[in-house]
C-alpha positions as CSV (number, residue, x, y, z in Angstrom):
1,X,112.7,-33.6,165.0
2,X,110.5,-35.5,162.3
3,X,108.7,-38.4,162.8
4,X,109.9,-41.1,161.3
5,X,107.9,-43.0,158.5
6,X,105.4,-45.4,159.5
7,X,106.8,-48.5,157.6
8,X,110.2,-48.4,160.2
9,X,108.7,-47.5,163.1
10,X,107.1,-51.0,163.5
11,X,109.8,-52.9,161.2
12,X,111.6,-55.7,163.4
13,X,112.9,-59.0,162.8
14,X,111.6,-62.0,165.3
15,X,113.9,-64.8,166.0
16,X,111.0,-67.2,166.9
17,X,113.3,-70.6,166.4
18,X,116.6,-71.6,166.5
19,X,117.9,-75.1,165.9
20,X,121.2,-75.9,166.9
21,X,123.6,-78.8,166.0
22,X,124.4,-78.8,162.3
23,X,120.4,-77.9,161.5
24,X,119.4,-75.0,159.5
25,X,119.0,-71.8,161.5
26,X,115.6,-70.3,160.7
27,X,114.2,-66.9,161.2
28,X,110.9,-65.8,160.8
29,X,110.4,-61.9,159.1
30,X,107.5,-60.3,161.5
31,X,105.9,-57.0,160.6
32,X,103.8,-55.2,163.1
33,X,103.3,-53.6,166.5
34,X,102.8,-56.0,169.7
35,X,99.2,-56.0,168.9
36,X,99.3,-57.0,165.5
37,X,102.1,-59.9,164.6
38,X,101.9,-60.9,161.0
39,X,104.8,-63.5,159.7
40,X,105.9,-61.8,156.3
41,X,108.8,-64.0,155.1
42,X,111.5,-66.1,156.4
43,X,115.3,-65.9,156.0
44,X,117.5,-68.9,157.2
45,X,121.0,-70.4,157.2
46,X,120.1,-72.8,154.5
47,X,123.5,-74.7,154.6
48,X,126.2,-74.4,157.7
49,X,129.2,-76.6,157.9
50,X,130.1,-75.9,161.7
51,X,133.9,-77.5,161.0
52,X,134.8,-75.2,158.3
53,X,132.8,-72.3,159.9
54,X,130.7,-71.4,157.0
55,X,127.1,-70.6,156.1
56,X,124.6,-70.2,153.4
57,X,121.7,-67.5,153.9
58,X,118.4,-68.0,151.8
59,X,115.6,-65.7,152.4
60,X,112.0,-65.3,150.8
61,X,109.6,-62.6,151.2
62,X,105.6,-62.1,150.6
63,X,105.3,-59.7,147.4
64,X,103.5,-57.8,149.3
65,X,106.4,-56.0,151.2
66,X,108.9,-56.6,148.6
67,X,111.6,-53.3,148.2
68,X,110.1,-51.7,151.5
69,X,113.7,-52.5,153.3
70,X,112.7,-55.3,155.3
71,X,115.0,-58.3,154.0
72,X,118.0,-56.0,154.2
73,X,117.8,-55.5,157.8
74,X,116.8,-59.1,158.8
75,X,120.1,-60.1,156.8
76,X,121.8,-57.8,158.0
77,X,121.1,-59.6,161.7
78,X,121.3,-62.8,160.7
79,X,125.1,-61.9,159.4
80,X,125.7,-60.2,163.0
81,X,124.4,-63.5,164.2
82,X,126.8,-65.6,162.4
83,X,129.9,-63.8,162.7
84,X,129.0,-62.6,166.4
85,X,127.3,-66.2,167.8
86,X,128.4,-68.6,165.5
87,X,131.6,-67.5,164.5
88,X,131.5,-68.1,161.1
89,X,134.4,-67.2,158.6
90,X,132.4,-66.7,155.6
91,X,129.0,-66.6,154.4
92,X,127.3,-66.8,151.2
93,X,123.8,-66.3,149.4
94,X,123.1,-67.0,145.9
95,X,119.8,-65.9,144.0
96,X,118.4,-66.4,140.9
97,X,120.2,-64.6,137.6
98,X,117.2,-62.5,137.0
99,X,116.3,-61.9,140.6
100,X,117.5,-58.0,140.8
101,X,116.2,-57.3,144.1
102,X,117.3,-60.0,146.0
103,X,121.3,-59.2,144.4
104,X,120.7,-56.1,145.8
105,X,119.8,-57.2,148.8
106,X,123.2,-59.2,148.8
107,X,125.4,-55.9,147.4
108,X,123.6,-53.6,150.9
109,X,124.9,-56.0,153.2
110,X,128.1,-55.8,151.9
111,X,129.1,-59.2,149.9
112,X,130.5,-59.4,147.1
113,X,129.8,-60.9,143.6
114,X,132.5,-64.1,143.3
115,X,130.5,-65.3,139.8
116,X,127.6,-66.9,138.3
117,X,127.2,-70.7,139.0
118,X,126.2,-72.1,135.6
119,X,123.2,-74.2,135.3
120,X,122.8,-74.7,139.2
121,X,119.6,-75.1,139.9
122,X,116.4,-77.5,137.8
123,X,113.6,-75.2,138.3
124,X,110.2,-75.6,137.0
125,X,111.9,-78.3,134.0
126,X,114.9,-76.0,132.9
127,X,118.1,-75.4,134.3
128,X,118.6,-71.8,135.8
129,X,122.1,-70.1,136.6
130,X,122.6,-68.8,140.0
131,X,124.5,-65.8,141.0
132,X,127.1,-66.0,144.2
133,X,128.0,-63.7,146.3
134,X,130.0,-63.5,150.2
135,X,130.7,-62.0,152.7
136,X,134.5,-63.1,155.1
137,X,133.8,-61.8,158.7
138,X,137.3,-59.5,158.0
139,X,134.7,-57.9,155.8
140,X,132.2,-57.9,158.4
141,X,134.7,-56.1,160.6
142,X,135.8,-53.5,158.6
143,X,132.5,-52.3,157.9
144,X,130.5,-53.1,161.1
């Protein structure tokens, strides 16, 4: 049996804080082996309404280790988390229209596109749309 490629072997997601109570949940992305412990990004619950059991994810990454897999399996945790610990109903994400990699990200973990949110965000003096997409934990279910 083949080794398997560097990059995964010493992938892993910490979970270095958790605040509870109606506060955003917030992850840290680490890269490395124990010896060597490198924070790389950060992917959250940016929004989470506890009586309607629903959450927003919003992650960021060093462009660095952009498209090397390593978003896709933190989210992919942080939805088990939700569903599994918080027991959440739905969850969202939204990313910028021109943001191809991060849409990806949302399509691997299996949500789906509801729409583009027109003129959403005032960035940098202009108003950018933002694509939506979800994930219901039915969904969650059926493909965990």
């Amino acid at each position: 049996m083949g080794k398997a490629p560097k990059a995964s072997r010493y992938k892993r997601v910490c979970f270095l804080r958790f605040k509870a109570v109606q506060q955003p949940i917030h992850f840290s992305l680490g890269y490395g082996n124990q010896s060597l412990k490198k924070c790389i990004g950060t992917i959250d619950f940016v929004t989470w309404n506890p009586t309607h059991r629903i959450a927003e994810i919003g992650y960021a990454i060093s462009e660095e280790y952009w498209n090397k897999g390593f978003v896709t399996e933190a989210a992919e945790k942080v939805i088990a988390f939700g569903f599994e610990e918080m027991d959440l109903v739905r969850i969202q994400a939204r990313c910028f229209v021109e943001n191809a990699a991060s849409e990806k990200v949302m399509k691997k973990i299996g949500m789906s596109y509801e729409g583009t949110i027109r003129k959403a965000m005032f960035i940098k003096g202009t108003h950018q749309d933002l694509k939506l997409y979800s994930i219901l934990r039915e969904e969650y279910t059926r493909n965990a």
